[in-house]
C-alpha positions in Angstrom: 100.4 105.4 102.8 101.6 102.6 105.2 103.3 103.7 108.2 105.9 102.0 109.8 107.5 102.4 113.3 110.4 100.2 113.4 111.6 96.7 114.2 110.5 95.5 111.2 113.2 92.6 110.4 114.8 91.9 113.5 112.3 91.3 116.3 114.9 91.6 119.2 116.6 88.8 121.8 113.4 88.9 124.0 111.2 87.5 121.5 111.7 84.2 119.7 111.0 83.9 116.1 107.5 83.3 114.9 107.5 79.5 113.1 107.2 80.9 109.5 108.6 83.8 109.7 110.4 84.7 106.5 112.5 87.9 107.0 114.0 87.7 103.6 110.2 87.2 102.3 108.9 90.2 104.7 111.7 92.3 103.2 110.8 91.5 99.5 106.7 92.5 100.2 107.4 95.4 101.6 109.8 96.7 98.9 106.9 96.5 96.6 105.3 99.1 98.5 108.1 101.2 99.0 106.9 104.3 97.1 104.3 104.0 99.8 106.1 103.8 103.2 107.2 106.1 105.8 109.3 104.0 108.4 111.3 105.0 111.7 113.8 102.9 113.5 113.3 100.5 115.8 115.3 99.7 118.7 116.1 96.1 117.0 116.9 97.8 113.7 119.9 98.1 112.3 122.1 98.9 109.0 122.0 95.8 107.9 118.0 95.7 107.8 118.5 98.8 106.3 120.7 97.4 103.3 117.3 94.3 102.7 114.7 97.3 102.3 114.4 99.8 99.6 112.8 102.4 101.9 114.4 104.6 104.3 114.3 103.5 108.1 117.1 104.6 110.0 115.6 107.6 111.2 114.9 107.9 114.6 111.7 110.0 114.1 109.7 111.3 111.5 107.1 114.3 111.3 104.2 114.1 109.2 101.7 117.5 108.3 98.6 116.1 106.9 95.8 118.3 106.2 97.6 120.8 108.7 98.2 118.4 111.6 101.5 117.7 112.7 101.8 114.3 113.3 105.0 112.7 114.9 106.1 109.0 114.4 108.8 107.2 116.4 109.6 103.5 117.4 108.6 104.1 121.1 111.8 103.5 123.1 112.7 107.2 123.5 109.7 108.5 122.8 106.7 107.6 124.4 103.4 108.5 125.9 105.8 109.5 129.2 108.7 111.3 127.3 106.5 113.5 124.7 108.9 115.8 122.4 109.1 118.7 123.0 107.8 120.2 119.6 104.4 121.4 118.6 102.7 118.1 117.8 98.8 117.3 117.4 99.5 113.6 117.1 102.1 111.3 118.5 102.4 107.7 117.1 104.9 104.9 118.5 104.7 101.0 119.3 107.4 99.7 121.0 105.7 98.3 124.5 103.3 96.1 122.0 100.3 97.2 124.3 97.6 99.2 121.8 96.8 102.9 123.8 94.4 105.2 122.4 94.2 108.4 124.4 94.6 112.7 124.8 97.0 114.2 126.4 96.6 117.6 126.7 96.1 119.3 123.0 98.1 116.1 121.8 96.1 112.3 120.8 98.7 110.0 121.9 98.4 106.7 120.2 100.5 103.4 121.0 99.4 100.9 117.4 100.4 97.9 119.7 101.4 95.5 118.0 100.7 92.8 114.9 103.3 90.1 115.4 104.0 90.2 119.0 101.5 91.7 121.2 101.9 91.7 124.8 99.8 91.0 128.0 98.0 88.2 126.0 96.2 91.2 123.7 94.9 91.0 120.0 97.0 91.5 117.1 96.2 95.7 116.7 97.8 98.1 114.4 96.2 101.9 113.8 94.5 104.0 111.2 93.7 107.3 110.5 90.8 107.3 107.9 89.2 110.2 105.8 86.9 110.8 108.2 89.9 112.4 110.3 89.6 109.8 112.7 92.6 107.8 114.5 91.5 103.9 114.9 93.0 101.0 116.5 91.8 98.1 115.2 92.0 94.6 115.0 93.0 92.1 112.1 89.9 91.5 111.3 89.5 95.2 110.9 86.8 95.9 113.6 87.5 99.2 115.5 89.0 98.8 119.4 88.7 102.2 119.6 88.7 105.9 117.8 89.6 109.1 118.4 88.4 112.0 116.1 91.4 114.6 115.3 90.0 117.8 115.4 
């Protein structure tokens, strides 16, 4: 499953477009995958992204229950590791702030996946994974482990 969490096409005002960057092209890869994808909105999504993508991603949230953890996704910008639902949640997962975080908070692993286009504070390219071995990872593109979490 590939997860998602928003600001997929449309990379917002503050950030100029990568040289390269094919939209149209990013759209048409993912839609090959799209029996495989869970996506939330961004806060530089919109309907029209929407109408390019063969996947749902207008949703503001999504919760996920995999082997009986409850594991919430959102883009970040309401939601965040300072504005936790309030719902019974063993993991949270956003990106917005493009800074990778990798932490507890309370009962709740709180995980920021940074980001793979546009990461901030002159950081590596990071997204997240959580592997068979019930562990959440950040990792880098090359695939080497920043830092893990094990979800008990």
């Amino acid at each position: 499953m590939l997860i998602v969490l928003g600001d997929i096409l449309n990379y917002g005002p503050r950030n100029g477009v990568p040289e390269g960057l094919d939209a149209q092209g990013i759209a048409n890869e993912l839609n090959t995958l799209s029996n495989h994808i869970v996506a939330v909105r961004g806060n530089c999504d919109s309907e029209v992204d929407q109408m390019l993508l063969k996947f749902p991603m207008m949703a503001d949230y999504a919760l996920l229950v995999i082997d009986k953890k409850r594991i919430f996704l959102t883009h970040g910008h309401r939601y965040n590791s300072e504005q936790l639902p309030e719902l019974h949640i063993d993991v949270m997962c956003y990106g917005h702030t493009h800074r990778w975080m990798l932490e507890r908070q309370g009962n709740c692993v709180v995980c920021n996946t940074g980001s793979i286009t546009f990461p901030k504070e002159e950081r590596q390219p990071t997204f997240a994974t959580i592997d068979e071995d019930n562990f959440l990872r950040i990792r880098n593109l090359e695939g080497s482990v920043l830092k893990e979490i094990q979800l008990d």
